[in-house]
ROSE-4610 file (N, C-alpha, C; in Angstrom, 1 decimal, always signed):
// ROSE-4610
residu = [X/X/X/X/X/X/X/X/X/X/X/X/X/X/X/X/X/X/X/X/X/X/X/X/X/X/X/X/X/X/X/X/X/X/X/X/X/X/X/X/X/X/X/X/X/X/X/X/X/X/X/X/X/X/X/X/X/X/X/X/X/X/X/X/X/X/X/X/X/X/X/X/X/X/X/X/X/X/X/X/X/X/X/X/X/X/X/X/X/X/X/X/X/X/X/X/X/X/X/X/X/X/X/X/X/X/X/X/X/X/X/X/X/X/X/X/X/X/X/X/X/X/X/X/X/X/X/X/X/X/X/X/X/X/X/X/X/X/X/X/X/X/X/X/X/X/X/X/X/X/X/X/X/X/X/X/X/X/X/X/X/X/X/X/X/X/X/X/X/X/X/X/X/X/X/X/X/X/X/X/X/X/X/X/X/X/X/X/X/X/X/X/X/X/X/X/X/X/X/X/X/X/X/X/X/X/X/X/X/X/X/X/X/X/X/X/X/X/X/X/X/X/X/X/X/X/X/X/X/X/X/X/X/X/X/X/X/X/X/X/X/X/X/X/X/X/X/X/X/X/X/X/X/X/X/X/X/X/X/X/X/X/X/X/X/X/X/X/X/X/X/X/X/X/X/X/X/X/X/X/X/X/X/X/X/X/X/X/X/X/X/X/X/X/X/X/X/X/X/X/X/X/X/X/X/X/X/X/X/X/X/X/X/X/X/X/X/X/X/X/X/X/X/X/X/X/X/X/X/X/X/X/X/X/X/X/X/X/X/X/X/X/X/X/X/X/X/X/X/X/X/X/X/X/X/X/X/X/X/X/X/X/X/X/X/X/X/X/X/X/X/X/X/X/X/X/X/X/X/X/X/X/X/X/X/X/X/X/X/X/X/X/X/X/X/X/X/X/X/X/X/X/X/X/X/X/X/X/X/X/X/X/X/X/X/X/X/X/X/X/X/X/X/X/X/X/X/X/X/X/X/X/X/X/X/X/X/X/X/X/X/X/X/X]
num = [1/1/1/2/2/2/3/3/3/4/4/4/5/5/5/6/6/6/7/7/7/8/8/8/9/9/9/10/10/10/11/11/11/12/12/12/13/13/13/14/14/14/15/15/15/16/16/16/17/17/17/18/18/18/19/19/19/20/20/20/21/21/21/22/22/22/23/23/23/24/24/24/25/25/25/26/26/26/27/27/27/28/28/28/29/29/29/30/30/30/31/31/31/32/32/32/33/33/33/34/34/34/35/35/35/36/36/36/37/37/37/38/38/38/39/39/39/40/40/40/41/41/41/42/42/42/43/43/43/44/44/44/45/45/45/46/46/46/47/47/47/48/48/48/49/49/49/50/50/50/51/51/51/52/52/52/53/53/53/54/54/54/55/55/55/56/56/56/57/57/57/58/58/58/59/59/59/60/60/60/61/61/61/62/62/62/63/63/63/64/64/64/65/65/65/66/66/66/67/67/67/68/68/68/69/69/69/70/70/70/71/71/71/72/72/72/73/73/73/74/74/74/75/75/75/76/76/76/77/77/77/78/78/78/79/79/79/80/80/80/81/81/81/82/82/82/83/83/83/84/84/84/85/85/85/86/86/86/87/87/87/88/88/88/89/89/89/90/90/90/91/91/91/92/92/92/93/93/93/94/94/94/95/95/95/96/96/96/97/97/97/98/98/98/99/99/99/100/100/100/101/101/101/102/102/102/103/103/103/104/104/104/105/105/105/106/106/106/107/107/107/108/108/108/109/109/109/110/110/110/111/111/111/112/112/112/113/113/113/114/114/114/115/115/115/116/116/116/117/117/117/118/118/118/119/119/119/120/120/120/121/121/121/122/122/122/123/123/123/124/124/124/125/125/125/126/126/126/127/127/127/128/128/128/129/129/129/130/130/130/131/131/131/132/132/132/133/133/133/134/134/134/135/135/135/136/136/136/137/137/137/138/138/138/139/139/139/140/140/140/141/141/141/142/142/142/143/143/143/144/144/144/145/145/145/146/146/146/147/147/147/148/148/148]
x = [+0.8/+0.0/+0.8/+2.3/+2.7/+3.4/+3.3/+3.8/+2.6/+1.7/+0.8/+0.5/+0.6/+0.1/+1.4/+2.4/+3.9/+3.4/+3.1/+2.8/+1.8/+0.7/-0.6/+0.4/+1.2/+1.5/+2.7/+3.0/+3.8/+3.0/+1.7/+0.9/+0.3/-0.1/-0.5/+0.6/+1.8/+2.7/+3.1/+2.5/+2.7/+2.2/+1.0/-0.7/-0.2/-0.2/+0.1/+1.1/+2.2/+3.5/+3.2/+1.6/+1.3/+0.0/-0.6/-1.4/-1.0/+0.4/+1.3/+1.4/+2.0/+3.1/+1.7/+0.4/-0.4/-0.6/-1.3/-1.5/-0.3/+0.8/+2.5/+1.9/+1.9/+2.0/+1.0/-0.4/-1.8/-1.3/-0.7/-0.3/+1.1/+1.6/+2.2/+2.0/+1.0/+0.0/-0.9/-1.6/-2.1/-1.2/-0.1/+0.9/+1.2/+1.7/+2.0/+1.3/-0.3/-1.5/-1.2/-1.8/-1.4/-2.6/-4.0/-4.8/-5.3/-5.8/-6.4/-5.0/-4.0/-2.8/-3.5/-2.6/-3.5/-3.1/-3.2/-3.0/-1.1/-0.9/+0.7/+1.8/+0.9/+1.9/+1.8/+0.9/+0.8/+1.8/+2.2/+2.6/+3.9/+4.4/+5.7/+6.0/+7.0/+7.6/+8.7/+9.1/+10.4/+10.9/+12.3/+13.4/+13.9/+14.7/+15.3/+16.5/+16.5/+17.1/+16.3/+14.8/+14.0/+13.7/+14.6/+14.1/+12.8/+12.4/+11.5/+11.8/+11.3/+11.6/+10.3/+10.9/+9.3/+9.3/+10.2/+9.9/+9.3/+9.1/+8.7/+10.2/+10.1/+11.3/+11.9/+12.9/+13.1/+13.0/+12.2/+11.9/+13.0/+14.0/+15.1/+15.9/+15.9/+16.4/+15.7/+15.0/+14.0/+15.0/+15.0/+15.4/+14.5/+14.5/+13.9/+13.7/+13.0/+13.4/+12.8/+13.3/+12.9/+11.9/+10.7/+10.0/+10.9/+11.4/+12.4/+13.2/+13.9/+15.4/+14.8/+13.5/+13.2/+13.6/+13.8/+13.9/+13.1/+12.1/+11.4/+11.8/+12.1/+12.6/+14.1/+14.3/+15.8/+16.2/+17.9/+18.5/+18.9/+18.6/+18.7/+20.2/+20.4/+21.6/+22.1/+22.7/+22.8/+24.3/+24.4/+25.4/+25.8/+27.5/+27.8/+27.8/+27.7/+27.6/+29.1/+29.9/+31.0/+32.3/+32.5/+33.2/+32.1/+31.5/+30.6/+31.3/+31.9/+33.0/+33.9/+33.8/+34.7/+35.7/+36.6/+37.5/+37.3/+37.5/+37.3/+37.9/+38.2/+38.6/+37.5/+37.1/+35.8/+36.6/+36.1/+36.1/+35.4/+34.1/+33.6/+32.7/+32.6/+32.0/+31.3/+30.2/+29.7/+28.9/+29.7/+29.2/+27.5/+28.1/+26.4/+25.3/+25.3/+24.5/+24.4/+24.9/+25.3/+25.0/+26.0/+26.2/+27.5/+28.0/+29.4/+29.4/+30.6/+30.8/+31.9/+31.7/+33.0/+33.6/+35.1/+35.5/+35.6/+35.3/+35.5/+36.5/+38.2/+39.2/+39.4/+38.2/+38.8/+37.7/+36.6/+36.2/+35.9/+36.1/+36.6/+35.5/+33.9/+32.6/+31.9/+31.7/+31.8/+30.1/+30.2/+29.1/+28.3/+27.1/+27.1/+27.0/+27.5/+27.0/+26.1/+25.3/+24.4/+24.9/+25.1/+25.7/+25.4/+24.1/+23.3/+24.5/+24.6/+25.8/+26.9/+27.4/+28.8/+29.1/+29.7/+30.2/+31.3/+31.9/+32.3/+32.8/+33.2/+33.3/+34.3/+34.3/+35.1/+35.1/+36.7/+37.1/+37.1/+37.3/+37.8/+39.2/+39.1/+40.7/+40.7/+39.6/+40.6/+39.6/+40.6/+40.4/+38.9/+37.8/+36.9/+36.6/+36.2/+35.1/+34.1/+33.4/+31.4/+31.1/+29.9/+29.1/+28.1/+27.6/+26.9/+24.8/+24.1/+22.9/+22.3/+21.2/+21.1/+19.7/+20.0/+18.9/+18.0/+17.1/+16.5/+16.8/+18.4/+19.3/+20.4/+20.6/+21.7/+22.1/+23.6/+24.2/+24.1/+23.9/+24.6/+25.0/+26.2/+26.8/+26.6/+26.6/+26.0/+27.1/+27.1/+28.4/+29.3/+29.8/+30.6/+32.0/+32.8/+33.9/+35.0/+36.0/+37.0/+38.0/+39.2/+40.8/+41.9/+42.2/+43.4/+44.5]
y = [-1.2/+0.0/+1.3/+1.0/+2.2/+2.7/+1.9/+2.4/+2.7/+2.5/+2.9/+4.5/+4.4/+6.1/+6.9/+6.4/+7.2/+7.6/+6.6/+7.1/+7.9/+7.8/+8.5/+10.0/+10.0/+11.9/+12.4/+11.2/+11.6/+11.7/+11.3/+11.3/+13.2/+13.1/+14.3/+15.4/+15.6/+16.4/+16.5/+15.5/+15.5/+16.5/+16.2/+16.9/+18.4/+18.6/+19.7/+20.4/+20.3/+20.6/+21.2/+19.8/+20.1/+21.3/+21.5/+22.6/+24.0/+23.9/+25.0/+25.4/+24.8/+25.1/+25.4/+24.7/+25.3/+26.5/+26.7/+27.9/+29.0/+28.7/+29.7/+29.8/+28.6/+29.0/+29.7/+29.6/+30.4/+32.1/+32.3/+33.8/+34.0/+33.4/+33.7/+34.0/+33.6/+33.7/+35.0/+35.4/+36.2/+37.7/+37.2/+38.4/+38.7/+37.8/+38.0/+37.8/+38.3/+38.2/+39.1/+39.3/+39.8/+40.1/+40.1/+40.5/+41.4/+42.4/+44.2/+44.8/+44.7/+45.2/+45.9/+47.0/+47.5/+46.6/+47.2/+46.8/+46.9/+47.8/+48.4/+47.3/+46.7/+45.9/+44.3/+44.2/+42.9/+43.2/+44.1/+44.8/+44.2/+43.7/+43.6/+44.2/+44.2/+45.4/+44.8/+45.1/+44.4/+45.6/+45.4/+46.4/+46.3/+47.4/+47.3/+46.3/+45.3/+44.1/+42.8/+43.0/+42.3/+41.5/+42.0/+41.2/+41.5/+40.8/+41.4/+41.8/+43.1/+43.8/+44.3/+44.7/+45.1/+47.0/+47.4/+49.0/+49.2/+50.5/+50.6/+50.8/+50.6/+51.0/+52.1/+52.8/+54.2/+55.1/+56.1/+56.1/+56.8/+57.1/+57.6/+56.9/+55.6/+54.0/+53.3/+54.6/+53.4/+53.9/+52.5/+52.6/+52.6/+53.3/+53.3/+52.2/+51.3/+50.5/+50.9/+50.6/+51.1/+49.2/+49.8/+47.8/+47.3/+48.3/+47.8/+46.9/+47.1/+46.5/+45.5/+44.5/+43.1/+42.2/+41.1/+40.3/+39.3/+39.0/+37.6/+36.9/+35.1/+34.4/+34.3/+33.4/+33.6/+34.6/+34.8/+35.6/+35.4/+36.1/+36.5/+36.2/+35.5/+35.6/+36.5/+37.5/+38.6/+38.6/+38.5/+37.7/+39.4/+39.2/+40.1/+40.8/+41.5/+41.7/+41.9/+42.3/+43.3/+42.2/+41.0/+39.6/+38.6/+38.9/+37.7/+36.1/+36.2/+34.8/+34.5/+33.4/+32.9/+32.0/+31.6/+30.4/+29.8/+28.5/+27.5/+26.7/+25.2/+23.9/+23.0/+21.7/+21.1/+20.6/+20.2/+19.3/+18.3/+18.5/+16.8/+16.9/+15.3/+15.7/+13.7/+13.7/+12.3/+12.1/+11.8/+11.3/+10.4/+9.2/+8.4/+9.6/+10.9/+11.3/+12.3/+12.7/+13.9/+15.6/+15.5/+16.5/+16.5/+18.0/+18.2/+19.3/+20.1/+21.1/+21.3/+23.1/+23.8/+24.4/+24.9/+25.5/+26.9/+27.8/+29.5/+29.9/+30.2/+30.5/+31.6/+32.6/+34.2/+34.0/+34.2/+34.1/+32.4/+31.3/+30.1/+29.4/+29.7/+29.1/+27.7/+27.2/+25.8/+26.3/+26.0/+26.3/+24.8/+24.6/+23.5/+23.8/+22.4/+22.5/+21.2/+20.8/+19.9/+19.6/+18.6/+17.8/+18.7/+19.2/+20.2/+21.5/+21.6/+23.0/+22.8/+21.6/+21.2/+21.2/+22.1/+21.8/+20.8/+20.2/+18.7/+18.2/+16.5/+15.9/+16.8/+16.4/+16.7/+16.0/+16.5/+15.4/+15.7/+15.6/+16.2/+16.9/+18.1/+18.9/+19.5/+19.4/+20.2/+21.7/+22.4/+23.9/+24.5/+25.2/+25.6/+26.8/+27.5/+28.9/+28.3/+29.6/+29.7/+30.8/+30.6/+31.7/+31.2/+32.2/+31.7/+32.0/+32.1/+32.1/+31.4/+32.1/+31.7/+30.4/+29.6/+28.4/+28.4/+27.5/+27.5/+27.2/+26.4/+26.2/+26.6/+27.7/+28.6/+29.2/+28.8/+29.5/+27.8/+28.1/+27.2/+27.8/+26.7/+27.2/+27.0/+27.8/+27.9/+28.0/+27.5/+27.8/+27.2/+26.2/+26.0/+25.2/+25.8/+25.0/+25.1/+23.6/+23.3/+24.1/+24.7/+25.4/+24.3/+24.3/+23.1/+23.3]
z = [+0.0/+0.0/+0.0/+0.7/+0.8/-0.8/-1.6/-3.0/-3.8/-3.5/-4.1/-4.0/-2.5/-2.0/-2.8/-2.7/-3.4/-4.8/-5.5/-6.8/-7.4/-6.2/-6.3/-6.1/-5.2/-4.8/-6.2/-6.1/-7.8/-9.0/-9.1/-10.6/-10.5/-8.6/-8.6/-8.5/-8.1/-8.8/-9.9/-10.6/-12.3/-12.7/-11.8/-12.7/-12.8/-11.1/-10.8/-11.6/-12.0/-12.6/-14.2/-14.8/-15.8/-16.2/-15.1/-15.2/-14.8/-13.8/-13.8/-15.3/-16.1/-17.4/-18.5/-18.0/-18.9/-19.1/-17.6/-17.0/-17.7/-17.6/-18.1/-19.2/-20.1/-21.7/-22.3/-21.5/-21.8/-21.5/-20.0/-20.1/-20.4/-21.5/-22.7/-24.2/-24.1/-25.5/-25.1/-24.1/-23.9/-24.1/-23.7/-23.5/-25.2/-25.7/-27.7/-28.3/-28.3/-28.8/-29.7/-30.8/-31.9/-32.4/-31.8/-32.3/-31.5/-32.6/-32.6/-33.0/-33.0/-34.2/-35.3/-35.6/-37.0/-38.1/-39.7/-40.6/-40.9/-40.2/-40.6/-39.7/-38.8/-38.5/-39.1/-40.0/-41.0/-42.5/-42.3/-44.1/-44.3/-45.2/-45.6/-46.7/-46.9/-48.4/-48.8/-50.1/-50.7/-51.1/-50.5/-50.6/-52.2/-52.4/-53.7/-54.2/-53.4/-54.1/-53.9/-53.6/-54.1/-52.9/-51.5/-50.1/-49.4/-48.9/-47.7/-46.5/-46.1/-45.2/-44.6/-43.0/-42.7/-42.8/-43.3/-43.6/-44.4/-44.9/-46.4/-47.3/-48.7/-49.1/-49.4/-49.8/-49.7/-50.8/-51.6/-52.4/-53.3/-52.7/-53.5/-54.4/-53.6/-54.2/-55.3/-55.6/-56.5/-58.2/-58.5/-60.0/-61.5/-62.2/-63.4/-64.0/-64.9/-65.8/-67.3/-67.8/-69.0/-70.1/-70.1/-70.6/-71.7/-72.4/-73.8/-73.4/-72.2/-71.7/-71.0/-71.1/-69.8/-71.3/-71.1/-72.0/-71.8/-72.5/-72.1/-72.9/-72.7/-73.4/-73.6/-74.7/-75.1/-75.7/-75.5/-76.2/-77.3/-78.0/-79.5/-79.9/-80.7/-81.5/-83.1/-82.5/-83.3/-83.9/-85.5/-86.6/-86.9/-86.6/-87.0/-88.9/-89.1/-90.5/-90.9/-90.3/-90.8/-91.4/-91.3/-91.7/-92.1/-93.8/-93.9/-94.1/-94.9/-94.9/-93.7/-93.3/-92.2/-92.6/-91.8/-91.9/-90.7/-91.1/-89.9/-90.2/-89.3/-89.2/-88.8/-89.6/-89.2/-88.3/-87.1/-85.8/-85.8/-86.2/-86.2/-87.7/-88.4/-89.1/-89.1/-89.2/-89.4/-90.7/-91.5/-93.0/-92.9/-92.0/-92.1/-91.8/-90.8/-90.1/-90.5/-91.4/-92.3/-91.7/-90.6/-90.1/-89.2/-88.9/-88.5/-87.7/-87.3/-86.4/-87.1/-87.1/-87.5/-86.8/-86.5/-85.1/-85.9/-85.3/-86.2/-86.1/-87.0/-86.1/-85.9/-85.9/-85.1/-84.1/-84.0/-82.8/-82.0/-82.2/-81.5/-81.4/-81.9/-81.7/-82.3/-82.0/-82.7/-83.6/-84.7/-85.6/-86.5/-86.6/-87.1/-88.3/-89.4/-90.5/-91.3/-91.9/-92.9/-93.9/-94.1/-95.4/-96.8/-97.0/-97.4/-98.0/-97.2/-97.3/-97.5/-97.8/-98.6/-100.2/-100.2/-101.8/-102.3/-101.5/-101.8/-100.6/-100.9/-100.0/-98.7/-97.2/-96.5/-95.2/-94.5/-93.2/-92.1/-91.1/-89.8/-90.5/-89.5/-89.3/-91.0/-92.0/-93.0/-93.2/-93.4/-93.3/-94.3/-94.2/-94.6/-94.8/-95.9/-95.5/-95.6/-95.0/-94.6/-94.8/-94.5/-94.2/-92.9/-92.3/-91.3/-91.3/-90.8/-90.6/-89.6/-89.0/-87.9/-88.3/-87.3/-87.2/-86.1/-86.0/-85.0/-83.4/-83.7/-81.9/-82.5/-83.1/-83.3/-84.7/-84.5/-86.2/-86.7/-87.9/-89.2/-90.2/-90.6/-91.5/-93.1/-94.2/-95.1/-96.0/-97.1/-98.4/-98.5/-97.3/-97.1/-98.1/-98.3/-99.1/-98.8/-99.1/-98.5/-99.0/-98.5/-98.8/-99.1/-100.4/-100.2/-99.8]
């Protein structure tokens, strides 16, 4: 019997212990109640590098944009005019598949070319002009004939 009574005074210090901390954490919620706040303390704002902040931002900081300068989508690939013939070295070229890559030797860009666009046969590594034009996943090369 006498362990019984023991545990009974320990279940009820439990209780106890656990209706204390309720009791705490209710007048802690009451204390960081957050309601009747106005509107101004729900607001957040995004500073001029795009964070959230709880000020407002500052209106001096504010930058212009001009809609011309957003780009949606991809970037354009814009073919210089001023060197229309190139010289290159083909890098790869697969006869069965009939398509290759040309390496550009002033600016270094690998360009593709189509069996299509050859004016006679050709290998890896031998020297070419072109012309370029743009495709739908980039430049291709157009004209192309070999340098002996």
């Amino acid at each position: 019997m006498a362990q019984e009574t023991q545990g009974k005074k320990e279940k009820e210090k439990k209780k106890a212990k656990n209706r204390q901390d309720k009791a705490q954490k209710m007048e802690e919620r009451k204390a960081n109640n957050n309601k009747g706040k106005g509107l101004e303390h729900m607001m957040a704002y995004v500073d001029e590098n795009g964070n959230l902040s709880p000020v407002p931002p500052d209106p001096k900081k504010k930058k212009e944009i001009n809609l011309e300068d957003i780009q949606l989508g991809a970037a354009k690939i814009i073919v210089m005019e001023g060197d229309v013939v190139r010289n290159g070295v083909i890098t790869f070229f697969n006869e069965a598949k009939g398509y290759g890559f040309i390496n550009d030797l002033k600016s270094q860009e690998s360009v593709f070319v189509h069996i299509n666009q050859l004016s006679g046969p050709v290998q890896e590594r031998d020297k070419v002009t072109f012309e370029v034009e743009n495709g739908p996943k980039g430049l291709n090369a157009i004209k192309v004939k070999k340098i002996c």
